[in-house]
N, C-alpha and C positions, 0 to 999 in steps of 0.2 A: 723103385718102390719108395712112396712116402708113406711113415710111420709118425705119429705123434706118441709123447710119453708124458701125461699126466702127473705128475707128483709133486707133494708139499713141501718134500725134505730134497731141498736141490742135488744135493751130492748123491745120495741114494740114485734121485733121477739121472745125473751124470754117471753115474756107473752104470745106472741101466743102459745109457745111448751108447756109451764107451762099448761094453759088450757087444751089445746088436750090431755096433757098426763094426764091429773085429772081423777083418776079412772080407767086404764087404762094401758095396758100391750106394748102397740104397742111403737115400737120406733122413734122419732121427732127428726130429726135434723136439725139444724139453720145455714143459713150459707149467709153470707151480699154481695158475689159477684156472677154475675151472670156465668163466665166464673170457677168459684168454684163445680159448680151444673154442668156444661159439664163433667168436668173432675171425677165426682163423676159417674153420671148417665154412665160413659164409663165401669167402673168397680162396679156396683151394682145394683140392680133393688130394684125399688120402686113401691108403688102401687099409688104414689099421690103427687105433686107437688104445693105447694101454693106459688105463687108467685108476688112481688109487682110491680109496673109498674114503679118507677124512684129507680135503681139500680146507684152504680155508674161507674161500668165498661160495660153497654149496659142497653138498656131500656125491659121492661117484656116483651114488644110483640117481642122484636126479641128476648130473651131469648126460648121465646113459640116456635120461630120458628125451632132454633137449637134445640130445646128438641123434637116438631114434627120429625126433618132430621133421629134419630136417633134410637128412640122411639115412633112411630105414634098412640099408643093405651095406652099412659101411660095419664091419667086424668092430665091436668092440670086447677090449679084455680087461675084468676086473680085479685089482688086487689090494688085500689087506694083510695089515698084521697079526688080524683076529677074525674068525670064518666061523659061523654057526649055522647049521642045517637053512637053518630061516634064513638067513643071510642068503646065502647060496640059492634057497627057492627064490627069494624075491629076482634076486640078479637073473637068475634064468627067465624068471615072467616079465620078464623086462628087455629082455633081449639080448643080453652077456650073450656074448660066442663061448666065454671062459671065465675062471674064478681061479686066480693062484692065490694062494696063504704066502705071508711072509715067512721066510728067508727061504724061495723056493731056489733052485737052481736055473743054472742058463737053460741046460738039456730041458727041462721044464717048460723055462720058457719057450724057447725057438720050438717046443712040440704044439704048445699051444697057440702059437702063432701062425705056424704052418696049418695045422687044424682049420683056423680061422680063416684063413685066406682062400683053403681047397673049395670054401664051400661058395 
């Protein structure tokens, strides 16, 4: 299984790969721009997408969006530091498989992962 891991704050993102990959054969790659994951997802498929919402070159919901244009069935999961109901609706009319808050846990994560991938 390939996974990609959207994030601005690279260490953050390196502890998220570090985790996912604990135990585990699948391959995580980290990558801090969101126009980086266009150009990637053009040439590879993925089974899964996590992705943060303040990016510095566009923000995660329009990231989402470009990945829906291209990719409409590839799971994407969205995460911030800060989550407000409207936040949360847009991401879902948008396509989010998922919405984690920061500083969620792994269990968290890998549930909402697996979530994502059953469907």
């Amino acid at each position: 299984m390939k996974i990609l891991v959207v994030e601005d704050d690279p260490a953050f993102g390196q502890l998220l790969v570090n985790q996912l990959k604990r135990g585990r054969q699948e391959e995580i790659r980290l990558h801090t721009r969101g126009g980086e994951v266009v150009e990637v997802l053009a040439r590879e498929a993925f089974q899964c997408v996590l992705v943060d919402l303040n990016l510095p070159d566009m923000d995660g919901l329009e990231l989402l969006e470009r990945i829906r244009q291209g990719h409409p069935r590839l799971p994407v999961l969205l995460m911030s530091g800060y989550s407000t109901e409207e936040l949360r609706q847009k991401a879902g009319e948008r396509g989010a498989a998922a919405f984690l808050t920061k500083p969620f846990s792994l269990k968290e994560l890998l549930a909402a992962l697996e979530e994502a991938l059953s469907h």
